[in-house]
Backbone as CSV, one residue per row, in Angstrom:
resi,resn,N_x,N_y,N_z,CA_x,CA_y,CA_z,C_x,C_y,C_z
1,UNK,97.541,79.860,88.996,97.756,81.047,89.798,98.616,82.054,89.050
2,UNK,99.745,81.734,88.501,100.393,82.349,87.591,99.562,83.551,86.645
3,UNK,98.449,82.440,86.196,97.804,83.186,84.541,96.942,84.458,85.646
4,UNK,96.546,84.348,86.715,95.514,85.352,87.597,96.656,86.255,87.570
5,UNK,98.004,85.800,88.050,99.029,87.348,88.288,99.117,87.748,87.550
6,UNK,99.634,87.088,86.345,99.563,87.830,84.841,98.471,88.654,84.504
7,UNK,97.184,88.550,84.344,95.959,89.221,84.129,95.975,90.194,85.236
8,UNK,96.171,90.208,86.013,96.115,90.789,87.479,96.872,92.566,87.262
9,UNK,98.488,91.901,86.274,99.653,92.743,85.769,99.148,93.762,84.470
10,UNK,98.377,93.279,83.695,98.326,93.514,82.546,97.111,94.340,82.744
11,UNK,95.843,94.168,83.965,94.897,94.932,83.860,95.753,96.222,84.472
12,UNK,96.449,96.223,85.051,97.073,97.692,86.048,98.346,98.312,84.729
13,UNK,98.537,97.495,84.211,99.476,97.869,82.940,98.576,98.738,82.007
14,UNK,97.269,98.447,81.858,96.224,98.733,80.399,95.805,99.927,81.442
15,UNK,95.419,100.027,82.416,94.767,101.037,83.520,95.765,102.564,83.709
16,UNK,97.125,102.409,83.353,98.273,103.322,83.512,98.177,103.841,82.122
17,UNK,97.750,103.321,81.238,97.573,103.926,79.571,99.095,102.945,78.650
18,UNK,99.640,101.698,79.260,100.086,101.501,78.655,99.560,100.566,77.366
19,UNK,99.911,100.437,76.042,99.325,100.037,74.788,99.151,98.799,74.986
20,UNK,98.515,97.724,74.228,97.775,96.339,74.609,99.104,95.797,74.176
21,UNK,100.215,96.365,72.613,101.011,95.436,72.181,102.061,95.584,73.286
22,UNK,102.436,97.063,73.933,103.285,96.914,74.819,103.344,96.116,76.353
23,UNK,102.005,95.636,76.215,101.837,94.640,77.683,101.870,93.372,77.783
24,UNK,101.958,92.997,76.281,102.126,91.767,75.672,103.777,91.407,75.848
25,UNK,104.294,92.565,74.940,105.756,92.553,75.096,106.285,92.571,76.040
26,UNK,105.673,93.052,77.123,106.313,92.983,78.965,106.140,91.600,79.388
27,UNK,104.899,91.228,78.896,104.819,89.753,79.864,104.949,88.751,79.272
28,UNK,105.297,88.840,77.734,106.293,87.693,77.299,108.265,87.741,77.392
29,UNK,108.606,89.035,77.612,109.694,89.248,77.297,110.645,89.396,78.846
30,UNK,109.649,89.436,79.787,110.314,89.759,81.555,109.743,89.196,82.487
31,UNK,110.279,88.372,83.248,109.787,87.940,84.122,108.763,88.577,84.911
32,UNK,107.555,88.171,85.571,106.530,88.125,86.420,107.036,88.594,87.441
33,UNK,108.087,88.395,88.060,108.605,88.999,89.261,109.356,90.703,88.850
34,UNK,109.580,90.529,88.048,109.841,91.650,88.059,108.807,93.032,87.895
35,UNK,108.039,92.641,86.457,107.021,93.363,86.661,106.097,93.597,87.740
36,UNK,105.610,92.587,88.937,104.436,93.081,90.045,105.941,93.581,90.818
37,UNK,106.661,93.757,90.989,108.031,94.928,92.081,108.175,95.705,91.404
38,UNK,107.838,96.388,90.293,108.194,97.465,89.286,106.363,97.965,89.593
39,UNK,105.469,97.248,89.321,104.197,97.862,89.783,104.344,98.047,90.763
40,UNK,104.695,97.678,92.058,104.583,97.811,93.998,105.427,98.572,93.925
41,UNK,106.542,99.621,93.258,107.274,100.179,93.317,107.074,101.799,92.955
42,UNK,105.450,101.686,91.697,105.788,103.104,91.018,104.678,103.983,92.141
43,UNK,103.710,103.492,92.557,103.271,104.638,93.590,104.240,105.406,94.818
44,UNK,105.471,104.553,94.980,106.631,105.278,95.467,107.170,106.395,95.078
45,UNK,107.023,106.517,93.365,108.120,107.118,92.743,107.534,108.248,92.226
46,UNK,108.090,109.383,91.861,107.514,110.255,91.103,107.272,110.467,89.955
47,UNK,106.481,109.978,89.602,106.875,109.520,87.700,105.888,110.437,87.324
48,UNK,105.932,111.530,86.566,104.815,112.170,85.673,104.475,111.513,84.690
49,UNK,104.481,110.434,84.091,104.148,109.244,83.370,104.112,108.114,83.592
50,UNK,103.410,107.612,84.695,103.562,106.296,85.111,104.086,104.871,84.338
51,UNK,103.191,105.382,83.352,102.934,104.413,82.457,104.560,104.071,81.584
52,UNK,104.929,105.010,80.823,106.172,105.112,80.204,107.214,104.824,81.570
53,UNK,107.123,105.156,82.484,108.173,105.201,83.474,108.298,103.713,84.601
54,UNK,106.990,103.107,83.668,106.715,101.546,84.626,107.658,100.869,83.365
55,UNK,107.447,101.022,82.190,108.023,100.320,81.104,109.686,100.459,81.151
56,UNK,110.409,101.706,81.663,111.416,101.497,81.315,112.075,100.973,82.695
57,UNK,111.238,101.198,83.758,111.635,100.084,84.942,112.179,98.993,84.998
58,UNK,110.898,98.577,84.068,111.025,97.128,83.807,111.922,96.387,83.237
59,UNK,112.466,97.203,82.164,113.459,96.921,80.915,114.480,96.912,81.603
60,UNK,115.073,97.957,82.600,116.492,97.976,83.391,116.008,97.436,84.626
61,UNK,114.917,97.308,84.904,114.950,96.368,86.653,115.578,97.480,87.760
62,UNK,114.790,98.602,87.540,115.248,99.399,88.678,115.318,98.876,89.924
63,UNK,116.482,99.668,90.414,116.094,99.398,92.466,115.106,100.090,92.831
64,UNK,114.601,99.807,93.825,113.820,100.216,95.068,113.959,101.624,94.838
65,UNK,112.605,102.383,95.128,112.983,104.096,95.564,113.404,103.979,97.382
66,UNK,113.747,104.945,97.479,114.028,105.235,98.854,113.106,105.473,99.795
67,UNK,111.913,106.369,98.996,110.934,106.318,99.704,110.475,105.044,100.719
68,UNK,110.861,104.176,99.808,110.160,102.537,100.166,110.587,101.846,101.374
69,UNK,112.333,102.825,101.055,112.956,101.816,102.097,112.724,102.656,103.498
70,UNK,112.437,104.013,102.983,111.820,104.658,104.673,110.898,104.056,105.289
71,UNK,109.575,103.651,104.291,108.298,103.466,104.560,108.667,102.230,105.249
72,UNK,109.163,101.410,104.775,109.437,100.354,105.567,110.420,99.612,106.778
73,UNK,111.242,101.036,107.343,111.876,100.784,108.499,110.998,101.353,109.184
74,UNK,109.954,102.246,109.181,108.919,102.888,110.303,108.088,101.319,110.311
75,UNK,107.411,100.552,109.245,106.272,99.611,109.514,107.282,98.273,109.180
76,UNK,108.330,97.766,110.001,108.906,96.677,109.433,107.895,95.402,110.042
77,UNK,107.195,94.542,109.086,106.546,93.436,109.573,107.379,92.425,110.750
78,UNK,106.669,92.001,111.500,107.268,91.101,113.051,107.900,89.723,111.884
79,UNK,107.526,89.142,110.982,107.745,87.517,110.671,107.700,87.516,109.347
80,UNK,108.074,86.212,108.589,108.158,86.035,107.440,106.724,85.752,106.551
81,UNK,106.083,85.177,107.444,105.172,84.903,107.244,104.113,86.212,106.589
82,UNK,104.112,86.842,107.696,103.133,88.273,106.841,104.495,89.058,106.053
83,UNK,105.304,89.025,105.213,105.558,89.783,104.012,105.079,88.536,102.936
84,UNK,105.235,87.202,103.461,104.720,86.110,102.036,103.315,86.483,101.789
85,UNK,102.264,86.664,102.891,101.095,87.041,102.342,100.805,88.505,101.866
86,UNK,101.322,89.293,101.908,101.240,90.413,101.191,101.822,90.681,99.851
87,UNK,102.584,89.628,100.016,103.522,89.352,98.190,102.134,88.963,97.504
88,UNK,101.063,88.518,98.081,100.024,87.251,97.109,99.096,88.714,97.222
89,UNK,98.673,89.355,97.953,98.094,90.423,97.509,98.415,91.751,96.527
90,UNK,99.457,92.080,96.456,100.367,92.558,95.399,99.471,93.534,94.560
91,UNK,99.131,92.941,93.562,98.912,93.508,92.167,97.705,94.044,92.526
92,UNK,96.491,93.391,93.406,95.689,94.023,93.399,95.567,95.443,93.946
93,UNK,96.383,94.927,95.363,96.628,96.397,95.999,97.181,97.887,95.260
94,UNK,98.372,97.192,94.828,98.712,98.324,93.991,97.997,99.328,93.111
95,UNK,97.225,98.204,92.645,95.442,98.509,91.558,95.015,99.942,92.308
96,UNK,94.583,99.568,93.272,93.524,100.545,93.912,94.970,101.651,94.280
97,UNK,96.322,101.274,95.336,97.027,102.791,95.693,97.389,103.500,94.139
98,UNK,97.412,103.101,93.002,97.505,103.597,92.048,96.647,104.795,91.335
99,UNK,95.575,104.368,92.026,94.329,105.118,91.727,93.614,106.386,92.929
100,UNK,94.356,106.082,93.763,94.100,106.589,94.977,95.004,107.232,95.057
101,UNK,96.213,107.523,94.374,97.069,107.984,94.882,97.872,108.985,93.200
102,UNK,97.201,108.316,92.063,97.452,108.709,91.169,99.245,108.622,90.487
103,UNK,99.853,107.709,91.019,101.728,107.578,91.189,102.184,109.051,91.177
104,UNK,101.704,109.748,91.362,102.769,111.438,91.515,103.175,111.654,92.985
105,UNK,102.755,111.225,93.949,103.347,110.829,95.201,103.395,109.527,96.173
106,UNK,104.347,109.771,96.489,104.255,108.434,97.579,103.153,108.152,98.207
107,UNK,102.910,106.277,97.988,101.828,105.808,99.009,101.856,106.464,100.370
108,UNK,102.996,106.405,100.690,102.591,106.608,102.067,104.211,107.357,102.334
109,UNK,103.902,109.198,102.386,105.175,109.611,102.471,105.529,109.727,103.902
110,UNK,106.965,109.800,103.308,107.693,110.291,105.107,108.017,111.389,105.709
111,UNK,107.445,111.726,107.132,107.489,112.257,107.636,108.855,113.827,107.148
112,UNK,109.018,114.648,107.207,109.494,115.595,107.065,110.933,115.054,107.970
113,UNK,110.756,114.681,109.086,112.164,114.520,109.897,112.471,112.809,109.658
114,UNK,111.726,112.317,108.818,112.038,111.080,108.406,112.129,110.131,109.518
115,UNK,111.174,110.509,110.787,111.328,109.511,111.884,112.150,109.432,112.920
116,UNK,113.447,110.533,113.101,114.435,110.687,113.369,113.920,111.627,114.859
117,UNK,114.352,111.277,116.001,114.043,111.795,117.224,114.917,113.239,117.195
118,UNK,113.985,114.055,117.966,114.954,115.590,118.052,116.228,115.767,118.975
């Protein structure tokens, strides 16, 4: 299961324009966990270079954008159970909001009043 996440990482790594030696060097040199939360992370972010801006993520292990943490006090899941199965969908998803969304804006932005009653 491992080697599928890995391949899983490296096709969305090669898909962002990053180089074959630099995806090598990510997924021998950093943990697996870090890289698919640095991928589930950059359609959050505004990166005019995804690609360069997923790499140096990775290297310092950014936090969370904020965006994320909005997006997710409006849709907080009921149980533990459904965030474990959406951890196993991950990489793929990201695949497609990456592409759909191109990382120059948030998956899913917030509201202008950020949810906040008048």
């Amino acid at each position: 299961m491992s080697r599928d996440r890995r391949i899983e990482a490296a096709k969305v790594m090669l898909q962002l324009g990053i180089s074959q030696a630099a995806v090598v060097r990510l997924l021998t040199n950093y943990e697996l966990e870090v890289l698919e939360r640095q991928i589930y992370y950059l359609p959050y972010r505004k990166a005019k270079r995804p690609g360069a801006f997923l790499i140096e993520a990775v290297r310092f292990d950014y936090s969370a954008p904020k965006d994320l943490f909005h997006a997710k006090v409006q849709t907080e899941p009921e149980d533990e159970q459904q965030l474990d199965k959406s951890a196993e969908r991950l990489v793929g998803r990201v695949a497609s909001d990456l592409k759909r969304h191109r990382a120059e804006a948030p998956a899913n932005p917030a509201s202008p009043d950020r949810g906040l009653e008048p």
